[in-house]
DRENDO-1510 file (C-alpha; in Angstrom, 1 decimal, always signed):
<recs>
REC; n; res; u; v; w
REC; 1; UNK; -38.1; +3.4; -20.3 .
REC; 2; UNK; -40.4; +4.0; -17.8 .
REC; 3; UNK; -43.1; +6.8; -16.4 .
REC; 4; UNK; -42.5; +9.2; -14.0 .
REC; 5; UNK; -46.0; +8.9; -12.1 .
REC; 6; UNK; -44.9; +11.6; -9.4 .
REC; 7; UNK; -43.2; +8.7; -7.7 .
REC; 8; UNK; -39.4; +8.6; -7.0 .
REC; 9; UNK; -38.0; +6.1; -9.0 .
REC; 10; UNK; -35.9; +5.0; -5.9 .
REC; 11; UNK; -35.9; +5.8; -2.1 .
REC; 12; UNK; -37.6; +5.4; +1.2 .
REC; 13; UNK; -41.4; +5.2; +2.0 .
REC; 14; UNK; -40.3; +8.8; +3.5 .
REC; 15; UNK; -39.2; +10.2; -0.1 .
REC; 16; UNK; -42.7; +8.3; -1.6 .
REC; 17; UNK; -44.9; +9.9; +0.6 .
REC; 18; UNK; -43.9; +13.5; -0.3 .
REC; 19; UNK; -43.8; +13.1; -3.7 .
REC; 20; UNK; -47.5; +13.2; -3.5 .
REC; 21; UNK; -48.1; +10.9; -6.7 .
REC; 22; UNK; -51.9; +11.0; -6.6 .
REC; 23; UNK; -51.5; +14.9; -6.5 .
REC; 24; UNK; -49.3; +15.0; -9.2 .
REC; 25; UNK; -51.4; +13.0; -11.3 .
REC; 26; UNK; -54.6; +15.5; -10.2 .
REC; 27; UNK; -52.0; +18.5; -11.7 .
REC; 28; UNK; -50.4; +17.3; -14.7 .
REC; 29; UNK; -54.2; +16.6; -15.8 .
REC; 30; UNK; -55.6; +19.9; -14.9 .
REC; 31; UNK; -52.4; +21.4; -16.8 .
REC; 32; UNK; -53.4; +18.7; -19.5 .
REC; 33; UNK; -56.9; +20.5; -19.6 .
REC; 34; UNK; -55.6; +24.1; -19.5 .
REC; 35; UNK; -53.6; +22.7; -22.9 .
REC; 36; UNK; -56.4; +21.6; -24.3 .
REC; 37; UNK; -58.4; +24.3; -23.8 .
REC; 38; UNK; -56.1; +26.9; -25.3 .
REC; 39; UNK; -55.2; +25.3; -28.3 .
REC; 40; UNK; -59.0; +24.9; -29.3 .
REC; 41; UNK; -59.5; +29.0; -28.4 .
REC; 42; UNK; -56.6; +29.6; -30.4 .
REC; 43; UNK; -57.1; +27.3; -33.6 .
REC; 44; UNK; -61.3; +28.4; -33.5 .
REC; 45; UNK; -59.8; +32.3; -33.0 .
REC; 46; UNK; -57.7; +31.8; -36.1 .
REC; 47; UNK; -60.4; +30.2; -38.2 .
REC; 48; UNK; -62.5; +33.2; -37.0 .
REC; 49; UNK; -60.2; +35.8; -38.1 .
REC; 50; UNK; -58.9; +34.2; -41.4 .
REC; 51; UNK; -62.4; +32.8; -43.1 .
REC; 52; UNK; -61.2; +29.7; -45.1 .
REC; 53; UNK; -58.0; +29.2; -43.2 .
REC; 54; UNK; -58.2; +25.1; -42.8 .
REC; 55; UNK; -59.4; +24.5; -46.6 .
REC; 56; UNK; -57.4; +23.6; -49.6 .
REC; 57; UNK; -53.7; +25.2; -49.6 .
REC; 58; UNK; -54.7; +27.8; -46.8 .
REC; 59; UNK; -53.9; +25.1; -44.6 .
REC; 60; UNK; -50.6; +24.4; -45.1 .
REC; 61; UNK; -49.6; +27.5; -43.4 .
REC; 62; UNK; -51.5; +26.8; -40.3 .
REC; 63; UNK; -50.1; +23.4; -40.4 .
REC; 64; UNK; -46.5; +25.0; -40.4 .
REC; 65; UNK; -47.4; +27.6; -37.9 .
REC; 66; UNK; -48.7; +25.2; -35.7 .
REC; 67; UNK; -45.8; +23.0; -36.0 .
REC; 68; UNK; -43.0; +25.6; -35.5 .
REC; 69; UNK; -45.1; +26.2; -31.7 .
REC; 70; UNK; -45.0; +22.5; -31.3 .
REC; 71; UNK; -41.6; +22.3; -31.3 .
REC; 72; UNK; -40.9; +25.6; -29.6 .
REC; 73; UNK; -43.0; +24.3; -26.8 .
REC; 74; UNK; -40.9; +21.0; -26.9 .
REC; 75; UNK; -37.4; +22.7; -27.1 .
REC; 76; UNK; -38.1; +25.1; -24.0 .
REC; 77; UNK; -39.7; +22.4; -22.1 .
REC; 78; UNK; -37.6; +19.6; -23.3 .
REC; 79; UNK; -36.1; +19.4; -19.5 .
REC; 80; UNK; -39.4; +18.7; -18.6 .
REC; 81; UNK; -39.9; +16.1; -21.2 .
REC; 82; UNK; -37.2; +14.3; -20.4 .
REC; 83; UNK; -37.9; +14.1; -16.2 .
REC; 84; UNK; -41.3; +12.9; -17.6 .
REC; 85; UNK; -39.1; +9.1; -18.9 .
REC; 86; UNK; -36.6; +9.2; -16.2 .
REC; 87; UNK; -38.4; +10.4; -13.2 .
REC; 88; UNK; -36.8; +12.2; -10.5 .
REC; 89; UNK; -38.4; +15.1; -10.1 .
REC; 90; UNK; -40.5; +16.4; -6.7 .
REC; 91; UNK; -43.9; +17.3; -6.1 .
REC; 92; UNK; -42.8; +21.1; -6.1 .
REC; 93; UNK; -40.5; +21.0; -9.7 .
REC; 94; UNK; -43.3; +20.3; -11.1 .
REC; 95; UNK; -46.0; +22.4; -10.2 .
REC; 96; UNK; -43.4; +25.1; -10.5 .
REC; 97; UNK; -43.0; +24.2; -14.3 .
REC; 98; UNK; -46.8; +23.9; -14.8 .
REC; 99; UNK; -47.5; +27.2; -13.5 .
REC; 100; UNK; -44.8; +29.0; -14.8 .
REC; 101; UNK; -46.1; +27.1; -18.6 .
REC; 102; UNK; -50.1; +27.8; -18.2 .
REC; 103; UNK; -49.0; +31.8; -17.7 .
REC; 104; UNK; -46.5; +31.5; -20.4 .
REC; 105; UNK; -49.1; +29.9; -22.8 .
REC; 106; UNK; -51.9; +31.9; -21.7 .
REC; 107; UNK; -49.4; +35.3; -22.5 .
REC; 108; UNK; -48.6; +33.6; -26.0 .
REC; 109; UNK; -52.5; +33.5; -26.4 .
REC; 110; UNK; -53.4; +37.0; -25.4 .
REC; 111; UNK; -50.4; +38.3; -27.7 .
REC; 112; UNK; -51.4; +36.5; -30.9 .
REC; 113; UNK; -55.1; +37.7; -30.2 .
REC; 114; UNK; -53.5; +41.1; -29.3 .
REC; 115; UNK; -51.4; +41.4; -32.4 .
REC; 116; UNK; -54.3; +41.8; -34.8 .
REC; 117; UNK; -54.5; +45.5; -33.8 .
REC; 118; UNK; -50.7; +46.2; -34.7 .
REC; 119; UNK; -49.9; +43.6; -37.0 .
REC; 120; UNK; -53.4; +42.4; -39.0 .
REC; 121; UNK; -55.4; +39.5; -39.7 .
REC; 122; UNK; -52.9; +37.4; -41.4 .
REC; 123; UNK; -50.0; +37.3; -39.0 .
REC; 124; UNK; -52.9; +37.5; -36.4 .
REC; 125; UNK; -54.1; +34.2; -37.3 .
REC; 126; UNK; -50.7; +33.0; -37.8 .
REC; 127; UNK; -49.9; +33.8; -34.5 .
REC; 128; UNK; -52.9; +31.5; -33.1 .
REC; 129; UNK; -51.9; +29.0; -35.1 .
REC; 130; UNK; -48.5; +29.0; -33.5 .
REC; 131; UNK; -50.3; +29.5; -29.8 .
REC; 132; UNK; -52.6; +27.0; -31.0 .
REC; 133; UNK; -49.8; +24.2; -31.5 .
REC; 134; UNK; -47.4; +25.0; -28.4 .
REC; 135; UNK; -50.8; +24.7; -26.3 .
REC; 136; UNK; -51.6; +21.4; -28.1 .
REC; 137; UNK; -47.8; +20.2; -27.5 .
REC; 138; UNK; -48.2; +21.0; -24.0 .
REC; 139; UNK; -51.7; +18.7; -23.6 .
REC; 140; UNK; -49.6; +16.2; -25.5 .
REC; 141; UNK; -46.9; +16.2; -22.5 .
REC; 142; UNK; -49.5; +15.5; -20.3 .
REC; 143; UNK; -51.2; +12.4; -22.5 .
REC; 144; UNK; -47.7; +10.7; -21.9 .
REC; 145; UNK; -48.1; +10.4; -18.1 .
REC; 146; UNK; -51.4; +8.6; -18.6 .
REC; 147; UNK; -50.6; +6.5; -20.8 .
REC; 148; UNK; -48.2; +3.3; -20.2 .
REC; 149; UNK; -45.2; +2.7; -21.9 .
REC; 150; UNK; -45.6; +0.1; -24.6 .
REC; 151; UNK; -44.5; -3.9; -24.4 .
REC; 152; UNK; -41.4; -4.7; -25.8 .
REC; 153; UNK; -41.5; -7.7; -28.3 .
REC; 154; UNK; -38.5; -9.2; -28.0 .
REC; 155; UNK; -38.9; -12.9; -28.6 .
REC; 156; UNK; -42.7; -12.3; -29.6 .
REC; 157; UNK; -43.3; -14.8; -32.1 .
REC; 158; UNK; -44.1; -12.9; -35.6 .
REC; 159; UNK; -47.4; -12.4; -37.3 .
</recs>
């Protein structure tokens, strides 16, 4: 498998050029950031609100919670995922998709933080927890750009 590094995996100089992969790498780190950034607010909002939440069996719940936004992220962006292995996708697909996901993750934030008023502490911080691991899932996606796909070791000699 390879990387899609913003470049075409076939074509003309023409089709390189506007792919704009230095540009693409510049985004998909800055969305990488915006990620990052709201899973911290969200899992230090959580602790906030529920005092004890990531000690002993409290934390299997946040764990869960987190996990069930992990893979929501995943299964709504999986399209995404998958261009990210098999390239082919332009400049503008993809900044389309990161903008529409910052405002989607940065709604899913401001509703968990929201909720608290209607719905309590408990499914307040539950909520964060679930913000907290779509927004981590989403910094993930990002990590797998950077980083190279691995060597195969076929007809490595074994250790």
């Amino acid at each position: 498998m390879t990387r899609n590094w913003g470049i075409p995996p076939k074509g003309d100089f023409q089709r390189i050029r506007h792919a704009k992969p230095v540009v693409t790498l510049i985004v998909t780190a800055f969305y990488g950031v915006i990620g990052a950034a709201l899973a911290a607010i969200s899992f230090t909002d959580a602790r906030t609100i529920l005092t004890g939440l990531f000690r002993g069996l409290s934390l299997a719940p946040a764990i869960i919670a987190a996990g069930f936004g992990c893979w929501a992220y995943i299964y709504v962006a999986w399209p995404r995922f998958a261009a990210q292995f098999h390239g082919g996708d332009t400049f503008s697909d993809l900044l389309r998709f990161y903008a529409r996901a910052a405002v989607a993750l940065i709604l899913v934030l401001f509703a968990a933080k929201f909720s608290r008023l209607v719905l309590g502490d408990t499914v307040s911080g539950v909520l964060l927890c679930v913000s907290g691991g779509a927004a981590a899932a989403a910094a993930f996606q990002t990590v797998m750009t950077f980083v190279p796909p691995g060597a195969s070791n076929e007809g490595a000699p074994k250790t």
